[in-house]
C-alpha positions as CSV (number, residue, x, y, z in Angstrom):
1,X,-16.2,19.6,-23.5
2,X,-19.0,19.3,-21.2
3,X,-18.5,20.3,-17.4
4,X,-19.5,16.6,-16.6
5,X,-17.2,15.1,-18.7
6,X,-14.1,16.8,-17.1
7,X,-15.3,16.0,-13.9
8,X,-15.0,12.3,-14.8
9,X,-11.6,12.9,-16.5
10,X,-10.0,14.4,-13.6
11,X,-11.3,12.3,-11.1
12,X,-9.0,9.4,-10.7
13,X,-6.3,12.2,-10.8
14,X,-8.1,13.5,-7.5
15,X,-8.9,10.3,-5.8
16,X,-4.9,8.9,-6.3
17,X,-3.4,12.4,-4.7
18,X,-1.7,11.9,-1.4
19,X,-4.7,13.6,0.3
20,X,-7.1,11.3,-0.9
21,X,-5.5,8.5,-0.5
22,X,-4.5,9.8,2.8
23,X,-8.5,10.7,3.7
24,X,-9.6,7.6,2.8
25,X,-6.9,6.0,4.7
26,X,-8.3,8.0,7.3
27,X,-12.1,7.0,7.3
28,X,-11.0,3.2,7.2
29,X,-8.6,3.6,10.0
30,X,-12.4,5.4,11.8
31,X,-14.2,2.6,10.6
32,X,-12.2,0.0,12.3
33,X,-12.1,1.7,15.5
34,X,-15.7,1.9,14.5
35,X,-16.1,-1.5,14.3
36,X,-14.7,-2.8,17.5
37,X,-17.4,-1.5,19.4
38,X,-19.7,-1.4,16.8
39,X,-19.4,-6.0,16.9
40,X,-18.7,-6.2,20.4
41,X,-21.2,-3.5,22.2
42,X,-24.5,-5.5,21.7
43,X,-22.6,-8.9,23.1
44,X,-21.6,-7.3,26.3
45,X,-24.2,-5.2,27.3
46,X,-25.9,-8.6,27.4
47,X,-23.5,-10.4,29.0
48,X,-22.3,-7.5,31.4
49,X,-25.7,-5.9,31.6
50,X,-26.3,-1.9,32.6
51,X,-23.9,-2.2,35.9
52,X,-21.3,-4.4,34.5
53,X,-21.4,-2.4,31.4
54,X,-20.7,0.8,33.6
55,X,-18.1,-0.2,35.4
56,X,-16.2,-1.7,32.4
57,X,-17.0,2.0,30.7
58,X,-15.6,3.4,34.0
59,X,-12.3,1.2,33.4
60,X,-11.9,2.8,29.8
61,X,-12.7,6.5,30.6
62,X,-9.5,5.9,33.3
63,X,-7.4,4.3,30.5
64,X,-8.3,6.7,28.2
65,X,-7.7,9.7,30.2
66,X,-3.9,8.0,31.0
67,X,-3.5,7.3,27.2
68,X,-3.5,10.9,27.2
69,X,-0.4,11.0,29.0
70,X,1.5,8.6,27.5
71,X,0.4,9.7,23.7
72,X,1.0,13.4,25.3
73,X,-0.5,15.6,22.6
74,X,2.0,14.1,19.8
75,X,-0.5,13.3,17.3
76,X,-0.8,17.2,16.9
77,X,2.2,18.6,18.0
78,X,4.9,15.9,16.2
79,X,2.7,14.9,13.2
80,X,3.2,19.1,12.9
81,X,6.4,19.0,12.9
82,X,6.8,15.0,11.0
83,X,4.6,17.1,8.1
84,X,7.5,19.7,7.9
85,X,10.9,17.6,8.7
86,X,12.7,16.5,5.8
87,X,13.2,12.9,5.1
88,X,16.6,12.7,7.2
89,X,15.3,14.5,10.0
90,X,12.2,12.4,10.8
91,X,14.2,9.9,12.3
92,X,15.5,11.6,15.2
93,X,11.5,12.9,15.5
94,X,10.4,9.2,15.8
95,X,13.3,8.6,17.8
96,X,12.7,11.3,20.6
97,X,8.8,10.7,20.1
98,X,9.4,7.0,21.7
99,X,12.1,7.8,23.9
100,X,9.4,10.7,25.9
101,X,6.5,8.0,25.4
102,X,8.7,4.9,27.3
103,X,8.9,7.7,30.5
104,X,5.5,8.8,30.3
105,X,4.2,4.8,30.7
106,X,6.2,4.7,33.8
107,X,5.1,7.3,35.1
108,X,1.7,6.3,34.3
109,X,1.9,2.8,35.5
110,X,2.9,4.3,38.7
111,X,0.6,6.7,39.7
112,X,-2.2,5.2,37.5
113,X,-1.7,1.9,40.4
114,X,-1.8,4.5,43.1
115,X,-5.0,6.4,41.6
116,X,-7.2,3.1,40.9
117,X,-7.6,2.5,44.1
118,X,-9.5,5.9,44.7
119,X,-11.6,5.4,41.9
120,X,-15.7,4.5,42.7
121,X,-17.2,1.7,41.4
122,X,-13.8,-0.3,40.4
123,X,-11.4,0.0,43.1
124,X,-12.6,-3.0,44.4
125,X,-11.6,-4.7,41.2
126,X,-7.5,-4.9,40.7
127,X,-7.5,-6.8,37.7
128,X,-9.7,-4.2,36.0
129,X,-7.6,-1.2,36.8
130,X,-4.2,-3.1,36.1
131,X,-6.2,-3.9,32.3
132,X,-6.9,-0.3,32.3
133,X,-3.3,1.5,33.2
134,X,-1.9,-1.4,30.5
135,X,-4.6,-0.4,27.3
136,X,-3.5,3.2,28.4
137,X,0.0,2.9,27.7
138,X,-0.7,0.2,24.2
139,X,-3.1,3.4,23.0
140,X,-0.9,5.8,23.8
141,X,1.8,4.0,21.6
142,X,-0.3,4.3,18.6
143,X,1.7,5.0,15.6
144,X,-1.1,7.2,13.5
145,X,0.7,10.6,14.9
146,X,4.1,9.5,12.4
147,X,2.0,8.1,9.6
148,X,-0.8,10.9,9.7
149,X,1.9,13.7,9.5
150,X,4.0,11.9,6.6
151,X,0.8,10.7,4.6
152,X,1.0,7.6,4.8
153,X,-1.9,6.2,6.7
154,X,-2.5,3.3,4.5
155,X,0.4,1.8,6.3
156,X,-1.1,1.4,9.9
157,X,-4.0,0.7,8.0
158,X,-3.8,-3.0,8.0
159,X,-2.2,-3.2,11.6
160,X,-5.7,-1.9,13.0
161,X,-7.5,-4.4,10.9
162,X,-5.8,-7.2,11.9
163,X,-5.7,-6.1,15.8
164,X,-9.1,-5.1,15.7
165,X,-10.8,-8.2,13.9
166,X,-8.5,-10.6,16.6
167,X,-9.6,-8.4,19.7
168,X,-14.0,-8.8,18.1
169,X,-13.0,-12.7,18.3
170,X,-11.5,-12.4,21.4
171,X,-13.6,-10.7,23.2
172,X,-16.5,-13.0,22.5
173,X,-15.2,-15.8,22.8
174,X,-13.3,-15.1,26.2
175,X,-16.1,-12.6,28.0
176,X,-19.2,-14.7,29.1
177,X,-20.4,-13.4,32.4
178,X,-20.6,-10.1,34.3
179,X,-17.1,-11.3,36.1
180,X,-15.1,-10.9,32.5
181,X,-15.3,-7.4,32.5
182,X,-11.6,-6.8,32.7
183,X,-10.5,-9.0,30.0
184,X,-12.0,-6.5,27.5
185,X,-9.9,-4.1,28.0
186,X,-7.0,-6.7,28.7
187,X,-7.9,-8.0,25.4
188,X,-7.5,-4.4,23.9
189,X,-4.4,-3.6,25.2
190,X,-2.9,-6.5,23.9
191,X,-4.2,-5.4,20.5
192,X,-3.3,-2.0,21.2
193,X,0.2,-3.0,22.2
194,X,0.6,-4.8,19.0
195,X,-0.1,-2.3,16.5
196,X,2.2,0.0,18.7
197,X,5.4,-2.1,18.4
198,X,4.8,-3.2,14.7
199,X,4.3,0.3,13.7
200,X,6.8,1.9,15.0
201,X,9.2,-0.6,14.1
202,X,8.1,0.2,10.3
203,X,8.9,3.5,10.8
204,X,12.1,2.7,12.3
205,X,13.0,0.0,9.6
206,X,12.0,3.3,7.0
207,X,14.0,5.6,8.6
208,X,16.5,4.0,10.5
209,X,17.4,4.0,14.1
210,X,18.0,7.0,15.9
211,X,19.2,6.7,20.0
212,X,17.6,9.6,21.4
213,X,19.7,11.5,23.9
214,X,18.2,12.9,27.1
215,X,18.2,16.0,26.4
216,X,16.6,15.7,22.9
217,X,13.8,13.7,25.3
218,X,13.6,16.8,27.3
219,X,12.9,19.1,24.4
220,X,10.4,17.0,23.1
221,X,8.4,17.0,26.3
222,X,9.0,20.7,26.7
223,X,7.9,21.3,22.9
224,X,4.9,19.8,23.3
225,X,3.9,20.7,26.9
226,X,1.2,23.1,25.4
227,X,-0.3,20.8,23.4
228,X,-0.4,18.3,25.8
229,X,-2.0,20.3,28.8
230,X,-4.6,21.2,25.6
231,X,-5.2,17.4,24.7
232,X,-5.4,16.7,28.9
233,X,-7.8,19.3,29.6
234,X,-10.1,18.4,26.5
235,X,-10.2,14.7,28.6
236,X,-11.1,16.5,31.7
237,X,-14.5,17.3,29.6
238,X,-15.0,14.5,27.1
239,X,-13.3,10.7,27.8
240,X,-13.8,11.5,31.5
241,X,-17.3,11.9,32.0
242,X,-17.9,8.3,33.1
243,X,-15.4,9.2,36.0
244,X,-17.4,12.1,36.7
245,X,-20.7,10.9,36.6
246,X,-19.4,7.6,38.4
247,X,-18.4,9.9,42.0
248,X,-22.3,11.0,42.0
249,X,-24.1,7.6,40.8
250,X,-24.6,4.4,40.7
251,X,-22.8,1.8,37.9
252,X,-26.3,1.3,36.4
253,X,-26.7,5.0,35.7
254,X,-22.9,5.1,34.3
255,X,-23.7,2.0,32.0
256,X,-27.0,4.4,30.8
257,X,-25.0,7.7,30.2
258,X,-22.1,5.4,28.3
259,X,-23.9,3.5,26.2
260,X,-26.0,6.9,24.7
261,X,-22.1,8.2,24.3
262,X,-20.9,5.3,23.0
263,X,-23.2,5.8,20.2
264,X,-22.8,9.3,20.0
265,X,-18.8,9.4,19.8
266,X,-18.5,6.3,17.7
267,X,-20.8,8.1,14.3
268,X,-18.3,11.1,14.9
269,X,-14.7,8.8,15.0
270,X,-16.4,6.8,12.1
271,X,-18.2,9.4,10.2
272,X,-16.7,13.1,10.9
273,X,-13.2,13.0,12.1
274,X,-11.4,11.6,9.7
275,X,-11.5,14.1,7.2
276,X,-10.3,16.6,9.8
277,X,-7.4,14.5,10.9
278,X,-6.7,13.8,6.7
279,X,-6.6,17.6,6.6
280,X,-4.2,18.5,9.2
281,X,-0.8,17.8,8.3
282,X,-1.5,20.3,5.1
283,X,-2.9,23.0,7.0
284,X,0.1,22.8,9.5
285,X,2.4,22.7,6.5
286,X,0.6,26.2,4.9
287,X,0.2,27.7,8.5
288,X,-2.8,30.6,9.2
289,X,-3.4,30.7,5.9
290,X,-4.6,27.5,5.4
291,X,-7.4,28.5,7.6
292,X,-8.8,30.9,4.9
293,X,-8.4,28.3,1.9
294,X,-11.0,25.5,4.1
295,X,-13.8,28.1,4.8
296,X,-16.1,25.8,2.9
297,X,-14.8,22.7,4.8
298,X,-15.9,23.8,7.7
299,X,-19.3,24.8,6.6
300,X,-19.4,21.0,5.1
301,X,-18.6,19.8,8.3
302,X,-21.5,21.6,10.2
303,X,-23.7,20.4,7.3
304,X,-22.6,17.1,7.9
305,X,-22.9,17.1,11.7
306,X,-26.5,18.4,11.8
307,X,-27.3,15.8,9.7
308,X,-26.2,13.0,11.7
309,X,-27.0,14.4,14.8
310,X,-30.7,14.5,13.7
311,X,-30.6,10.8,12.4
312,X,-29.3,9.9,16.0
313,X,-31.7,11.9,17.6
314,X,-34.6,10.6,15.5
315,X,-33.6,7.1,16.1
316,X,-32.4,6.9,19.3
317,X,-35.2,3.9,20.3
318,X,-34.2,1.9,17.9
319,X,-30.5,2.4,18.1
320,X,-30.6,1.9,22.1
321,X,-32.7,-1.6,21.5
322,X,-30.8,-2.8,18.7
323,X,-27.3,-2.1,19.7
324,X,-27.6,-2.4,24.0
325,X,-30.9,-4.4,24.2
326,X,-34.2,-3.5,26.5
327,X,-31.8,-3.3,29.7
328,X,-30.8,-0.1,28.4
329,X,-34.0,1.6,27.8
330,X,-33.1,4.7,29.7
331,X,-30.3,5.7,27.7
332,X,-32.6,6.9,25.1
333,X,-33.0,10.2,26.6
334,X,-29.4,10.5,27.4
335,X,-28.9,9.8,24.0
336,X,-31.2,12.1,22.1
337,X,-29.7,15.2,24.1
338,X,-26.4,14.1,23.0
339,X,-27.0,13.9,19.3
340,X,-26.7,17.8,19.3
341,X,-23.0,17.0,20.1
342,X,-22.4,16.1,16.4
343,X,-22.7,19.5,14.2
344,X,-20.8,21.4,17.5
345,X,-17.8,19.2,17.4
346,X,-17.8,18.7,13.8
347,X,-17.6,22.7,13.7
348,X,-15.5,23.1,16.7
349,X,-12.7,20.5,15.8
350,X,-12.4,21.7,12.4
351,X,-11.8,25.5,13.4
352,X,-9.3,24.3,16.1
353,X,-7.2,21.7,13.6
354,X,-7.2,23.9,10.5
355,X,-7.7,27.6,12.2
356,X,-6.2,27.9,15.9
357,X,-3.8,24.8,15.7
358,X,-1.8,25.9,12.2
359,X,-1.3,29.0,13.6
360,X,0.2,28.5,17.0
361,X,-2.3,29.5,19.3
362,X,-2.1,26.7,21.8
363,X,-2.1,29.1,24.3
364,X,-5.4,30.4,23.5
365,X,-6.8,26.7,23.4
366,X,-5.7,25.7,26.5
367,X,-7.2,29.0,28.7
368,X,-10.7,27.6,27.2
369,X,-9.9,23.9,27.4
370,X,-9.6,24.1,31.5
371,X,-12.3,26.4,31.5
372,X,-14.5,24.3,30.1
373,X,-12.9,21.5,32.2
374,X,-14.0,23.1,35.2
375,X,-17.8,23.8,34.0
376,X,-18.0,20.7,33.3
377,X,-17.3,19.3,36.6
378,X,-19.3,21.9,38.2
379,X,-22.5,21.1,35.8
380,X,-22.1,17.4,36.0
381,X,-22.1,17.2,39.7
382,X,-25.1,19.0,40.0
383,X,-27.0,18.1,36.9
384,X,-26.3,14.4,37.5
385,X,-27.2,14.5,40.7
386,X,-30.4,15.7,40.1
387,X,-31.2,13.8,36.5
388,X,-28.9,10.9,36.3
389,X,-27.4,10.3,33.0
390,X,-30.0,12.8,31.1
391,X,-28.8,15.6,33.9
392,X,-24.7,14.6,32.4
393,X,-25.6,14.8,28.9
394,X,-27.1,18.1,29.2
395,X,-24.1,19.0,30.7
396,X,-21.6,17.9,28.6
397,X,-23.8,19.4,25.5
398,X,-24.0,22.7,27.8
399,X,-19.5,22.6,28.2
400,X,-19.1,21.9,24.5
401,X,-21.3,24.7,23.3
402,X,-19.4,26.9,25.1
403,X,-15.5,25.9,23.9
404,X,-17.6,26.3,20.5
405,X,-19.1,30.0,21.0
406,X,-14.8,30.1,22.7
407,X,-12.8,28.7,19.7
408,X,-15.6,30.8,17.2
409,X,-14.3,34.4,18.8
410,X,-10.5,32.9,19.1
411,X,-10.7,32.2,15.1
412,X,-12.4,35.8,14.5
413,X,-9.1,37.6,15.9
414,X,-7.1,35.7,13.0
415,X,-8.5,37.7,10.6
């Protein structure tokens, strides 16, 4: 039999395993994350032009960084532990999962009220901080850590669809000056907070209802205190750079540096992570040794990344006008130093999800996780101050080069 002809035999066998199913699942769950900026990113950098634009991005580097919080590392440390629980144990997983999440948002409403009103650039703005704490806490509800570790993405699937095509119409039809910043992200924390409580309410219907006790709630933060610190201090040097950058600048130079990143990070959600997220719950099930069976994986990834990063980079004029319009001119430069971000983090992600993560060294990833945290602070207030949003994007590319050359030499000592 020729080799072509098995290839076409066994290939609905491959594309209806679990994985598959699962990684596809995976890249549409990407693409409709994808395509909420993707729609609504050339109507408001018109309508909220380079400073509204900034301040809004401000807004949604604060959420994100609270999301954190709330989510609290569980889409790595409980989809671990939902990939190896039996069927009758997931319950009391989900069960403690949400009980840990309901403290953490009121905690973060909280402090997140008190912190706003330090922040530059949006202080001023109530209603755009009180949108932010609220998408914070409907993010970090998302059920993908429960459905990701038991395979079963397809089900959230249609949630984000739904949520995300209602939050495009929203958004343009309620958002038509530079005052309507804060109903974007009030719009995307109401379809945040949908998908949360329909999602989780599937599982629960699945599984069945589980009271968690306070003392399982305890264990569960405790459990994944590691991976949380990990998952904060990787914010400290990604989703937070707008804050950064946003203590030593104006909102127009914020609204430069976050449109070149929008671009950037949305081609790696969309295009990259997925298969690296599809990938995890089997390399926690196999452990280290997982690590040694994905070599080529991770090669694929850094093909992949170089790849993309030097389509970004080469169109970078065109992707600026078409997507943010002539206001936003000067994020080409910004934009073209951050294409090189695409093969690091396709690499670097990939040894930490199937390499450092399977094998318990959480330890080891959050010494370099603050570290870098801390160059990056120290780079981007003096780089910024001295080249605006191309002076930030050098330095984020500087910080992430260096967790890569980090997690490389942690991987190495697996062997």
């Amino acid at each position: 039999m020729k080799p072509a002809s098995v290839w076409m035999r066994a290939l609905p066998g491959v594309v209806q395993s679990p994985f598959a199913r699962n990684a596809l699942a995976l890249y549409a769950v990407g693409f409709t994350a994808f395509l909420f900026p993707l729609v609504t990113a050339p109507y408001l950098a018109r309508v909220l032009h380079p400073t509204g634009w900034g301040r809004v991005t401000l807004a949604q580097s604060f959420g994100q960084t609270l999301a954190v919080v709330v989510e609290y590392g569980f889409v790595l440390s409980a989809t671990r532990e939902i990939a190896r629980a039996t069927a009758t144990a997931r319950a009391a997983v989900v069960a403690s999962v949400l009980g840990a999440k309901a403290f953490l948002a009121a905690v973060v409403l909280v402090l997140g009220a008190a912190a706003g009103g330090w922040l530059p650039l949006i202080a001023d703005d109530r209603r755009l901080v009180w949108s932010a704490l609220l998408w914070a806490v409907g993010q970090g509800f998302h059920p993908l850590w429960y459905y990701q570790g038991s395979e079963q993405v397809r089900r959230v699937l249609g949630l984000d669809v739904v949520a995300n095509g209602l939050a495009i119409g929203a958004v343009v039809l309620l958002c038509r000056s530079s005052a309507d910043g804060w109903k974007v992200l009030a719009i995307q924390a109401s379809a945040a907070g949908a998908v949360g409580l329909v999602g989780h309410g599937l599982a629960i219907a699945e599984l069945g209802w589980a009271r968690p006790s306070v003392a399982a709630i305890r264990r569960r933060l405790a459990d994944g205190a590691g991976l949380f610190a990990y998952r904060l201090a990787v914010s400290g040097y990604t989703v937070a750079n707008p804050i950064v950058l946003g203590f030593v600048a104006p909102a127009t130079v914020v609204g430069y540096f976050a449109a070149a990143e929008k671009i950037v990070k949305t081609v790696f959600v969309a295009a990259i992570h997925p298969l690296n997220q599809a990938l995890y719950p089997r390399a926690s099930r196999r452990g280290a040794a997982a690590g040694m069976a994905i070599g080529s994986a991770i090669t694929a990834f850094g093909v992949g990344g170089i790849i993309a990063g030097a389509a970004v980079g080469l169109a970078a004029p065109l992707l600026v006008r078409v997507v943010f319009g002539p206001d936003f001119a000067a994020a080409v430069g910004p934009l073209r130093v951050l294409a090189a971000l695409l093969p690091i983090l396709a690499v670097s992600t990939a040894l930490v999800m199937h390499r450092l993560l399977p094998a318990g060294r959480d330890r080891v990833l959050l010494a370099i996780t603050v570290a870098a945290g801390v160059l990056n602070v120290g780079l981007a207030c003096g780089l910024a101050s001295m080249w605006g949003a191309t002076g930030m994007a050098v330095a984020v590319v500087t910080v992430e080069s260096v967790v890569l050359l980090a997690v490389g030499l942690a991987t190495r000592r697996l062997a």
